[in-house]
N, C-alpha and C positions, 0 to 999 in steps of 0.2 A: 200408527194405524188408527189411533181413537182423536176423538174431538175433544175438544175440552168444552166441559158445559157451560152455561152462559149461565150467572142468578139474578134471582130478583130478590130483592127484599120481602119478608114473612109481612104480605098485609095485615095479619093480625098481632104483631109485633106492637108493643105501645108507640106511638109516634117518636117519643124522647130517644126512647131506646134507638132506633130505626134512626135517625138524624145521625146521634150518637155513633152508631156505629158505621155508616157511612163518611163520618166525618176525616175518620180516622186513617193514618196510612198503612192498609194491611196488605200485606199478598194475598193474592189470589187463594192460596191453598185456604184463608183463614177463612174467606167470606165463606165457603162451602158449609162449615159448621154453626155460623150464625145466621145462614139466611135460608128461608126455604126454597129451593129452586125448581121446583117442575109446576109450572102452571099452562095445562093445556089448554092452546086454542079453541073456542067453540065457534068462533065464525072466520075463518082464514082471511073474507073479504075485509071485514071491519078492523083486522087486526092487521091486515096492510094499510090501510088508509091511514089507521094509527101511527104505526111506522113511520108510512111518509109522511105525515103532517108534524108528527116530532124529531126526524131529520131535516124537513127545511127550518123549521121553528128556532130548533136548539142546536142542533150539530152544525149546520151548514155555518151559523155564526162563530159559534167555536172553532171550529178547522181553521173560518176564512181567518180568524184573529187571533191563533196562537200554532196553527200549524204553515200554512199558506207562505208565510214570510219566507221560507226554509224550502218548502218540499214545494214548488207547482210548475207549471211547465214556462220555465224557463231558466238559462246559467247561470249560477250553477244551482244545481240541485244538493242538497244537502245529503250524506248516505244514501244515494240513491234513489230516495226516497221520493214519488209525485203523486199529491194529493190531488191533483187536477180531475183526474179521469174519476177515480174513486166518488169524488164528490158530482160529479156527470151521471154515475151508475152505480149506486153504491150497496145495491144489493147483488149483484155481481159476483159469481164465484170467484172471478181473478182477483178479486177486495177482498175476499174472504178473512184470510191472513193479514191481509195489512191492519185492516181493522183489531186486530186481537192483537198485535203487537202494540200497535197505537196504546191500545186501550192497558195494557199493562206497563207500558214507560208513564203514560199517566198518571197512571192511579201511583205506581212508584216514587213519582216526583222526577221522576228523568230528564222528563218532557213536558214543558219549553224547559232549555236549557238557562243556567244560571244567566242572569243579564239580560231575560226576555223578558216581556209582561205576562206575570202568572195568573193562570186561572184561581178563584175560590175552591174552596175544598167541596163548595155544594158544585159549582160548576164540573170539577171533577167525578165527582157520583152523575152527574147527569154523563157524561160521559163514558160509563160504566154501563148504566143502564143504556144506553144506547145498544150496544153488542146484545143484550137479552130480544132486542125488536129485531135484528139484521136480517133473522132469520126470512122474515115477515115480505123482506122485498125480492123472495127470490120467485122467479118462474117457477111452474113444478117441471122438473127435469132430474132424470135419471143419472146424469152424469155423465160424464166420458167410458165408454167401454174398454177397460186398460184389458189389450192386447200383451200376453205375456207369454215365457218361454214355461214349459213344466219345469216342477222345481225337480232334485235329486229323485225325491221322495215318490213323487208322481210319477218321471217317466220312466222308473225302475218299476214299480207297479204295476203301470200301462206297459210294460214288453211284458212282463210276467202273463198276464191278463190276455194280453194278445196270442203271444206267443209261445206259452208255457216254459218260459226260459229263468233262470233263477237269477231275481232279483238285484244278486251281490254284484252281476255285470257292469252295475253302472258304481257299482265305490268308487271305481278310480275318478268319478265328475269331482268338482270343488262342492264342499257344503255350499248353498245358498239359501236366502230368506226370502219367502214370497209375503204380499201382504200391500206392497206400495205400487207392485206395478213398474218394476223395474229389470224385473228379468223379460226383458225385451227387445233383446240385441242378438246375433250368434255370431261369432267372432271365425276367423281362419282357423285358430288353435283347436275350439270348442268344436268345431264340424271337423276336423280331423279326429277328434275322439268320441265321437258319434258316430262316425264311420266304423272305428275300429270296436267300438261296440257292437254296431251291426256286424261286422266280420266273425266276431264271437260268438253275437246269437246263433248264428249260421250255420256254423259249425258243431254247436251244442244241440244242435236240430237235427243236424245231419246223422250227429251218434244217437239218437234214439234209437229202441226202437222199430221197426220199420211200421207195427201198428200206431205207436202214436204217432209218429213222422205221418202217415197217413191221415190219422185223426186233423194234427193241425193243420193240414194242408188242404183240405176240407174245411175246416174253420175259414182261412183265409180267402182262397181260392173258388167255393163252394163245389168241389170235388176234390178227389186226391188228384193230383201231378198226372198225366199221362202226354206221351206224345201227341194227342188228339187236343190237348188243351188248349181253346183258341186264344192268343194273348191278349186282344181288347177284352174276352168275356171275363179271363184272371184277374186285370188292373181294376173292371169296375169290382166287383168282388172285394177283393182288396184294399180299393181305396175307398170302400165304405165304410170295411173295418177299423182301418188304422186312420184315418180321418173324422170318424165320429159322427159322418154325415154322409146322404149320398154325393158321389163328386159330379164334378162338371166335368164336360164332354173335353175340354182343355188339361183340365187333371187329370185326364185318363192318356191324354194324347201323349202324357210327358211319360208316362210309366208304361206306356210303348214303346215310348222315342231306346228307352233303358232297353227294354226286351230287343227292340234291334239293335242296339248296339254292340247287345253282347252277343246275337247271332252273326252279325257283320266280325266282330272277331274271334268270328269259328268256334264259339261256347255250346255246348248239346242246348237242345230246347227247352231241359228242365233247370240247365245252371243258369240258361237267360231270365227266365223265368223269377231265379234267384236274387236276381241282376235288379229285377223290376223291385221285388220285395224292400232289398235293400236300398234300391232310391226311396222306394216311402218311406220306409224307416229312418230316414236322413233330410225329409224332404217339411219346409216352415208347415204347412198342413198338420203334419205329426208332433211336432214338437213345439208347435204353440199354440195357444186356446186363443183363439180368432172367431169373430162373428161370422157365422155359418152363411153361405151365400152371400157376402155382404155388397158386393158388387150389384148383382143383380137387384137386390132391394133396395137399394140404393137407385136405381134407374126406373123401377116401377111403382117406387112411392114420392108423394111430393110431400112427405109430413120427414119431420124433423127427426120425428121421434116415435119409435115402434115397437110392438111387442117384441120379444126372443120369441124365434122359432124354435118349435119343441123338441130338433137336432140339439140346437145349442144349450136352452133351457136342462136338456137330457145331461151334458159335460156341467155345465158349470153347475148343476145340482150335485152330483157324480164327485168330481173335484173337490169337492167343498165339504162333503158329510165323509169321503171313501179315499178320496188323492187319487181315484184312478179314473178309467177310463168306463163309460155308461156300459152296464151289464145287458143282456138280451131281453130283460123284461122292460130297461128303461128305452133301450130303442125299439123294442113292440108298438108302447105307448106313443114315440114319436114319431113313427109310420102311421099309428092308428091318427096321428092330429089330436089325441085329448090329453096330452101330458100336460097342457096349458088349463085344462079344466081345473078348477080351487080344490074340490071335492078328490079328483084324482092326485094333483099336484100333494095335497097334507096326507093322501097316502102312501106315497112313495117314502114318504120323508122319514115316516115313521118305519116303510118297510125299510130304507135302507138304516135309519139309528138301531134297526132291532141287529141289523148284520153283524159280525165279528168285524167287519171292513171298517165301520165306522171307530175302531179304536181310532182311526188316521184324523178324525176332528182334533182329539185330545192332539196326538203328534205334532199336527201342524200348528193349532191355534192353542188347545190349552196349556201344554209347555211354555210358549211363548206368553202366553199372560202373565204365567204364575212364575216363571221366572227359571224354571226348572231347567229348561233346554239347555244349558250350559253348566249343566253339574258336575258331569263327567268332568269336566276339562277345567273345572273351578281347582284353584290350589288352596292347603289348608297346610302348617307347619304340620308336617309328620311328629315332631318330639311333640308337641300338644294334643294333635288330635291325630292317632296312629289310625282310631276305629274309619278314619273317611277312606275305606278300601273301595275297590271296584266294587264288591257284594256290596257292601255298605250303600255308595250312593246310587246301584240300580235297584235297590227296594225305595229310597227314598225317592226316586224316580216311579217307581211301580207305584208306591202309597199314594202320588198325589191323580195318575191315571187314573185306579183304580177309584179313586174318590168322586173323581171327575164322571166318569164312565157310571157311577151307580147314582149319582144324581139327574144325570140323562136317562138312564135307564128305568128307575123308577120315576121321573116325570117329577120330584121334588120342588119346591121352590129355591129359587137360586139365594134366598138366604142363608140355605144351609151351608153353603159353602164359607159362610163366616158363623155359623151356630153348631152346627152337626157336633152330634155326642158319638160317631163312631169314625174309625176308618179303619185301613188294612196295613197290618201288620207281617212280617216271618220274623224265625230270632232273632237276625241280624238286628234289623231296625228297633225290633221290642225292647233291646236293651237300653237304646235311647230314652223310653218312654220307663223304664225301671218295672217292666215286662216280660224279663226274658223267665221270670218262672214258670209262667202260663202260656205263654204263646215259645213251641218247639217247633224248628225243621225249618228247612229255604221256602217251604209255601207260605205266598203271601193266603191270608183270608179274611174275612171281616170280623174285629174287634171294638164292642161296646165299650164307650168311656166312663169312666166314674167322675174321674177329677174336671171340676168346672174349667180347671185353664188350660186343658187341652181342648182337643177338636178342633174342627175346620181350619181355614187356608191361615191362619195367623199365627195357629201353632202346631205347624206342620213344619217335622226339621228338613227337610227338605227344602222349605223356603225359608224359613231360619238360617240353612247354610250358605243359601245362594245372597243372601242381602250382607251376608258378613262378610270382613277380612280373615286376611288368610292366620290371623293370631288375635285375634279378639271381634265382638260382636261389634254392631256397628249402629247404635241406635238412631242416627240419622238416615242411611240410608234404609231401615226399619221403617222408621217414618214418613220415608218418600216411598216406599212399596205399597204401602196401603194406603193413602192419597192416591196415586196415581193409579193400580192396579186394580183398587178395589172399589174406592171412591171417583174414579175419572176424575180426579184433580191434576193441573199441572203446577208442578212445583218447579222456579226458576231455577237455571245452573246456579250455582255461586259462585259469586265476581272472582274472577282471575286472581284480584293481589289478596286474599284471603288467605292466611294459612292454615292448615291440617293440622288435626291436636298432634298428629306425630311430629311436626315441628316447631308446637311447644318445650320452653326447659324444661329437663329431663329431671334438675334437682327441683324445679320449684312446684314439680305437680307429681313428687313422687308418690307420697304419701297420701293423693286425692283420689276420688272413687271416679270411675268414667263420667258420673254424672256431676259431679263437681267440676271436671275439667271440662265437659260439653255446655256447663252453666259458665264458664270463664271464658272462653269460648265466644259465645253468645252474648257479653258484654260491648262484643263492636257491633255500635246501631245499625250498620250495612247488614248485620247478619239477624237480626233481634228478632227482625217481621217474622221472618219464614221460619229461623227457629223456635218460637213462641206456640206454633202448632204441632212440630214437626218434632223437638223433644218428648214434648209427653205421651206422643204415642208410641215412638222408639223407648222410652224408658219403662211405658210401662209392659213391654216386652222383653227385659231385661235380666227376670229370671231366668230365658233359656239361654243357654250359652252360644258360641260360636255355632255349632251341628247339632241345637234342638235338646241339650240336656236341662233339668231343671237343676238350676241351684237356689242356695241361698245367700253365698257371699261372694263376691267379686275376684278376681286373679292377684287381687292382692289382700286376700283377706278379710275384706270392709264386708258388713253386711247392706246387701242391695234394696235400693227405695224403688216400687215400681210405682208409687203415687203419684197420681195426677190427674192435673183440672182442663179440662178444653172448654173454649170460648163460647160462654153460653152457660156458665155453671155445672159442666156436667163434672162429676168425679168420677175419680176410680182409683181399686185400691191395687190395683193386677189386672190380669190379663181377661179373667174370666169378666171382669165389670166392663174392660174396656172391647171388648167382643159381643157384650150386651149393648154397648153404647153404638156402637157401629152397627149389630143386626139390626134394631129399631131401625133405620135407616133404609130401609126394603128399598123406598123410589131409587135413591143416590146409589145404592148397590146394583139395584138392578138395568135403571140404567145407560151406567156405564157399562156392564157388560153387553148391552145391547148394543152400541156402541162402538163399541172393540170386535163384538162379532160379526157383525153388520160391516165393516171398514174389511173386515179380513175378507169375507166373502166376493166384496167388490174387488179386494186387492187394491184400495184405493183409499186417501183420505176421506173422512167426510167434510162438505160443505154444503153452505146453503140450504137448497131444499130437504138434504138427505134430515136435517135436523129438525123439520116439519115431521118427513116420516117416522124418525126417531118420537117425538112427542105422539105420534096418531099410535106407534105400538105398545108404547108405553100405557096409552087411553086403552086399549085393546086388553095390553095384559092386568091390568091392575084387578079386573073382577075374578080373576084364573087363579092368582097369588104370585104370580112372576114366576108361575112353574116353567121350567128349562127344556120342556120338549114346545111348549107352547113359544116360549119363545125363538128356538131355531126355526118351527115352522113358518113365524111370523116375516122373519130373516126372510126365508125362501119366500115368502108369498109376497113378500114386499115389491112396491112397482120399483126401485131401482134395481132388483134384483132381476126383475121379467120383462125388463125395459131397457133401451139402448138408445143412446143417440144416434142416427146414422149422419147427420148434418153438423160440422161443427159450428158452435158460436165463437163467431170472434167477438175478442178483448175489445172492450167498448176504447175508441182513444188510440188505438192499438198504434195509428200512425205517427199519430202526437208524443206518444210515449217513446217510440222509438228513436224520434229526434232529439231526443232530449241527451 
């Protein structure tokens, strides 16, 4: 769901140093730490002209003479791969990727392959910093509007919401992950049990009741059920509700066509009726978030590219803060026409984060940041760690919500999320933290910290458990959690024929400490780049153990070293230095979580442009403090977020490419 950031070298870095360190073959995750990376545009125009004038200068040569030979449009193409078009339109979302792969086999040494003519190591930094400019060449464009199915979460919600029916009807759906824009299909199988969902609503309506069965049926219908009920008057009614918009004269004609059918096979007036409900309830309108009207604005604009209408504006705000479905104040607003206003739009935003409803941000998006979402289902050896019960890992589940949810709610800076001296505790989890004296009973509540190496998301067992194995911590993958989750770094898989410290010899590394065996490890130069960043921050997390306890010696004994140096001189002696050395870091934290939540709200990667508006919010929050209500509003106010293509662009080459 996030981008990976692009850097630039610290202009105020001493030149030596700066050559230096460019020189060198690092990964990606390293250069984050040595180089300053947010420098925002002040004039977009001159910083395109820049752009293109050091893509024809310097890139266009380099492609033609170390990538072209291999990748361009003609047989055979090398992996696939055609440099042709790219270099035709190279700010281009469909480049987007190719570029950043390019640009890290490079810098690798991957790319040219052995037996080619290699580039210099300055030529290769020129080709680094090239991806920091890409940005520069793109149109401003909102992006593609990913058309998607609700997830679990949401259309369980949205019956609830609609219908008053209890949410658990929809368990039997598969889990799914929204985020990419993928849930955009519905299969034979998946509308048979959507159906038979509807069958149950139905029936669970039927047993109310007969005042609420009335109530709802008023809701839906805008009166109760009577034989006098005309059916075109029901369906519009109807399909304004459960489609989130008012319908079209054709949307109505099909949830007739249902109402006849079922009086055509001798159904009473009120089961046809039922007839009609359940085709909405079944019917793409319902069960996908689709641009509102899109046909018709499509036919009466000749612009590419258009505001959201304040129906849709109303769901995909809804969605995104709640999972569910737009409440009667937010289609007020979009009847009224001003839910698109700035001043109305940053109030909603905030009326809906004050809601109970918006726990559903943290559910859908914070979980998945932090890693949490799969706790439940994480395995841990019962003979080592008995304590990782159900109670167990849904506090630890709670603590990180809970955490979550009070720095939205008080408007905090999203540093705190790597500083914070407090979070939320009940027994269970207290015992972890060497608590359980003070904090009694299954109520989670909020607990001030003493000890510097606790707090915030680093030394949270919760995420402590989830980055570990199931019988020992894991200080690798520790150190790609916070690169990637916290820092928006990406850190490369590791090469296939690498092996696992578990399949080191068992006599020759008995008697070594993890970190002994992760420094032996790290002796194959394949691995040295990435581990050279990636250890010392996994190790210096190493006093807590598998599920967040503090120790002081290792599973065999040894006393644990959690020292360490990151590129650039910084030190640290623990946990609490190296939490220090990462808050400093407010841009790179924050960010990234712009980033990530901005990518989730689209349901969509980001590219291209989105990384200009990334940089303008970033300009926006920095006089705030990178406070976290300030930034979701920014999310929401943002033009890819109130914007939509309705014209697609084609793939520059697109013909060329395909013959290839």
């Amino acid at each position: 769901m996030a981008a990976t950031v692009a850097t630039r070298p610290d202009p105020n870095a001493p030149a030596s140093l700066r050559q230096a360190l460019l020189s060198q073959r690092l990964c990606p995750c390293l250069i984050f730490f040595l180089f300053s990376p947010f420098a925002i545009a002040a004039d977009p125009e001159s910083q395109k002209a820049e752009a293109q004038q050091f893509f024809r200068a310097r890139v266009t040569p380099f492609v033609t003479t170390y990538c072209l030979p291999c990748h361009q449009n003609r047989r055979p193409t090398r992996g696939g791969v055609n440099f042709s078009p790219a270099l035709n339109a190279p700010g281009h979302a469909a480049f987007t990727e190719r570029w950043k792969r390019a640009e890290a086999r490079v810098k690798a040494h991957d790319m040219p392959p052995k037996g080619s003519p290699q580039p210099s190591d300055a030529d290769r930094a020129m080709f680094s910093e090239w991806l920091t400019k890409l940005k520069y060449l793109s149109d401003k464009d909102p992006g593609p509007f990913v058309i998607r199915r609700l997830t679990k979460t949401e259309y369980a919600n949205t019956l609830h919401d609609l219908l008053g029916v209890d949410p658990s009807l929809a368990d039997a759906l598969p889990n799914e992950v929204s985020g990419q824009g993928y849930l955009n299909s519905l299969s034979s199988l998946q509308l048979e049990q959507y159906l038979a969902i509807a069958d149950k609503a139905l029936l669970q309506i039927a047993k109310y009741p007969s005042a609420r069965r009335a109530a709802i049926e008023k809701r839906l219908f805008g009166k109760p059920l009577t034989r006098q009920t005309q059916p075109r008057e029901a369906a519009r009614s109807l399909a304004r509700k459960a489609y989130r918009r008012p319908p079209t004269e054709t949307e109505i004609d099909v949830l007739v066509a249902a109402y006849d059918l079922g009086t055509r096979n001798k159904l009473p007036h009120t089961q046809a009726l039922g007839l009609m409900l359940k085709a909405a309830l079944v019917s793409p309108q319902f069960l996908f978030i689709t641009p509102a009207g899109a046909a018709s604005e499509s036919a009466n604009s000749s612009a590419p590219i258009i505001p959201l209408d304040d129906y849709q504006l109303a769901s995909r705000l809804s969605y995104f803060l709640w999972a569910t479905m737009p409440d009667a104040a937010l289609m007020s607003l979009a009847d009224s026409g001003k839910l698109h206003e700035p001043a109305v739009l940053k109030a909603e935003v905030n009326r809906l984060l004050n809601d109970p409803r918006s726990r559903a941000l943290f559910d859908g998006f914070g979980a998945q940041w932090l890693g949490v979402n799969t706790l439940k289902q994480q395995v841990f050896d019962p003979k080592l760690f008995p304590q990782m019960t159900p109670p167990m890992r849904q506090a630890m589940y709670d603590e990180a919500r809970l955490f979550f949810q009070s720095i939205v709610r008080d408007n905090e800076s999203v540093i705190r999320f790597v500083d914070g001296n407090y979070t939320f505790l009940n027994e269970t989890l207290a015992a972890t933290y060497g608590l359980e004296k003070s904090v009694k009973g299954p109520q989670m509540r909020k607990v001030l910290l003493t000890d510097r190496n606790r707090g915030g998301v680093l030394a949270m067992p919760g995420i402590l458990a989830a980055t570990s194995f199931p019988n020992r911590t894991s200080p690798v993958k520790r150190g790609v959690w916070v690169l990637e989750q916290v820092l928006g770094e990406h850190v490369p898989a590791a090469p296939p024929d690498v092996p696992s410290l578990d399949k080191q010899d068992a006599s020759s590394v008995a008697n070594l400490t993890l970190r002994q065996r992760t420094e032996l490890h790290r002796t194959n130069p394949v691995c040295a780049n990435c581990h050279q960043i990636l250890d010392p921050i996994g190790f210096g997390l190493e006093k807590f153990d598998a599920i967040g306890r503090w120790r002081e010696r290792d599973s065999n004994g040894q006393p644990i070293d959690t020292t360490g140096e990151l590129p650039g001189g910084k030190r640290f002696a623990g946990p609490a230095d190296l939490k220090a050395i990462i808050a400093a870091r407010d841009t790179g934290v924050a960010r990234n979580l712009i980033e990530k939540l901005l990518g989730y709200a689209l349901g969509r990667k980001l590219e291209g442009y989105d990384e200009i508006v990334v940089d303008n919010l970033m300009a926006g929050l920095a006089a705030d403090g990178y406070r976290m209500r300030s930034l979701i509003t920014g999310v929401v106010t943002s033009y890819p977020f109130t914007h939509r293509r309705i014209e697609e662009i084609k793939r520059p080459n697109e013909k060329a490419e395909n013959n290839q």
